[in-house]
Steps between C-alpha positions, in 0.01 A plus 500: 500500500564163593748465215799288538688663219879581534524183781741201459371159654721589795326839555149341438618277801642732684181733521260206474347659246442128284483516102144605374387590139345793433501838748223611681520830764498390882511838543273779404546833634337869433718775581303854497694830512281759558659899359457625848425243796636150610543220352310160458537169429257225410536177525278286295494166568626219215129292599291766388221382271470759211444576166754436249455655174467240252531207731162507702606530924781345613691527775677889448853290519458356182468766301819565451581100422230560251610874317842609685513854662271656249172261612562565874515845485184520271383240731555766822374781314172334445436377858654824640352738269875684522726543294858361492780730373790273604617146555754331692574141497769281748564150480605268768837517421485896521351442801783322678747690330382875583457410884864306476679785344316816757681225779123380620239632635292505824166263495298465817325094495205455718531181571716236479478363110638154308403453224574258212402618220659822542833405695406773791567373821544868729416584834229770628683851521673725290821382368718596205452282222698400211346472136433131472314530867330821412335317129416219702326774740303633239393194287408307813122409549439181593623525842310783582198478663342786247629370168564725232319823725806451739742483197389802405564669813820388526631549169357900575746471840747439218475756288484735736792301665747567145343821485637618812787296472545716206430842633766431791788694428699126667409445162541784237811706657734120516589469133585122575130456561311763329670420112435073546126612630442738207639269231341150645157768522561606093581144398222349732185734348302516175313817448266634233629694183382834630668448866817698532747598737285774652187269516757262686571748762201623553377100576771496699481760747084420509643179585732627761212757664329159540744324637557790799141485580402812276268306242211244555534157402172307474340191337229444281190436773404139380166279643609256805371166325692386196348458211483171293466535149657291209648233769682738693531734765482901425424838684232712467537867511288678747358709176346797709812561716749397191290763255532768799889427526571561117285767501693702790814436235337675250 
């Protein structure tokens, strides 16, 4: 979620994060683990124009400004015709904080980006980055020639980035990094009453197979044109090849 919760003015500054009322979820994400089989993950972009139960459509973003985790994941199940048995929330500051305490991890730009809004300013090719670089990474659009759709690919070159990052044993056998990654992970995450430590790991190592190129990571197929409803911009699911995608979860 784009929630600045937990950050001083300082660390608002610091990640150029701003102060804004009210949290809304730059970041939606399905993760599918399959009993036998690989992995997948699917993105679906923050534009989408959907349904919201009780609100009319909206963009799918909103719903949880408007009813918290328990709308969005009504609001997925509804548009996905799947259903959700966990739910993991991150903030920024968990964001920065996780990829600071695993010591960074490898992001591969590109192109060249600077942007503003976001504080990014990296060179194309893969680098190590630190966690105020890698949220601005992952929150940047504007500077990207495919707006939120190229977001979305790079915040999936992220995950898979801490997943592997997490996997390595660089990272679990060195008790100097694996114990401040595990505890700025456990601090950094909000899950669902009926996710325990078993659901965790199983996430986890789903997250990992992903992350080593043993899982699929895909995107909600969306139409080319905008659309332009209510005075601003949203995306329009490809409904044919969306309903065949949730269906092959099934």
């Amino acid at each position: 979620s784009d929630s600045r919760a937990g950050l001083s003015e300082e660390q608002q500054n610091e990640l150029w994060t701003g102060s804004v009322e009210g949290n809304r979820t730059d970041t939606i994400m399905l993760l599918h683990v399959p009993l036998l089989g690989a992995p997948t993950l699917v993105s679906i972009p923050r534009d989408s124009w959907v349904p919201i139960p009780g609100y009319g459509s909206d963009k799918i973003n909103s719903a949880f400004a408007l009813g918290g985790p328990q709308l969005l994941v009504r609001t997925v199940e509804d548009v996905t015709g799947l259903q959700i048995t966990d739910y993991i929330e991150v903030g920024f500051a968990g964001v920065a904080a996780t990829t600071d305490a695993m010591g960074g991890v490898v992001l591969c730009p590109r192109q060249d980006f600077n942007d503003e809004n976001s504080g990014l300013n990296v060179k194309a090719g893969c680098q190590t980055m630190d966690g105020p670089t890698a949220l601005a990474y992952v929150r940047m659009r504007y500077a990207d020639p495919r707006g939120d759709l190229g977001r979305v690919e790079r915040q999936q070159e992220y995950v898979a980035a801490v997943a592997k990052r997490g996997m390595s044993p660089l990272t679990w056998l060195l008790p100097w990094r694996a114990f401040p990654a595990a505890r700025a992970a456990g601090k950094a995450l909000t899950v669902s009453n009926s996710t325990g430590i078993f659901d965790l790991g199983r996430i986890g190592i789903a997250m990992g197979a992903i992350g080593m190129g043993w899982g699929t990571s895909v995107t909600v197929p969306t139409e080319e044109e905008p659309l332009f409803v209510d005075g601003q911009d949203a995306l329009k699911w490809k409904s044919a090849e969306a309903l065949a995608l949730f269906d092959s979860l099934r």
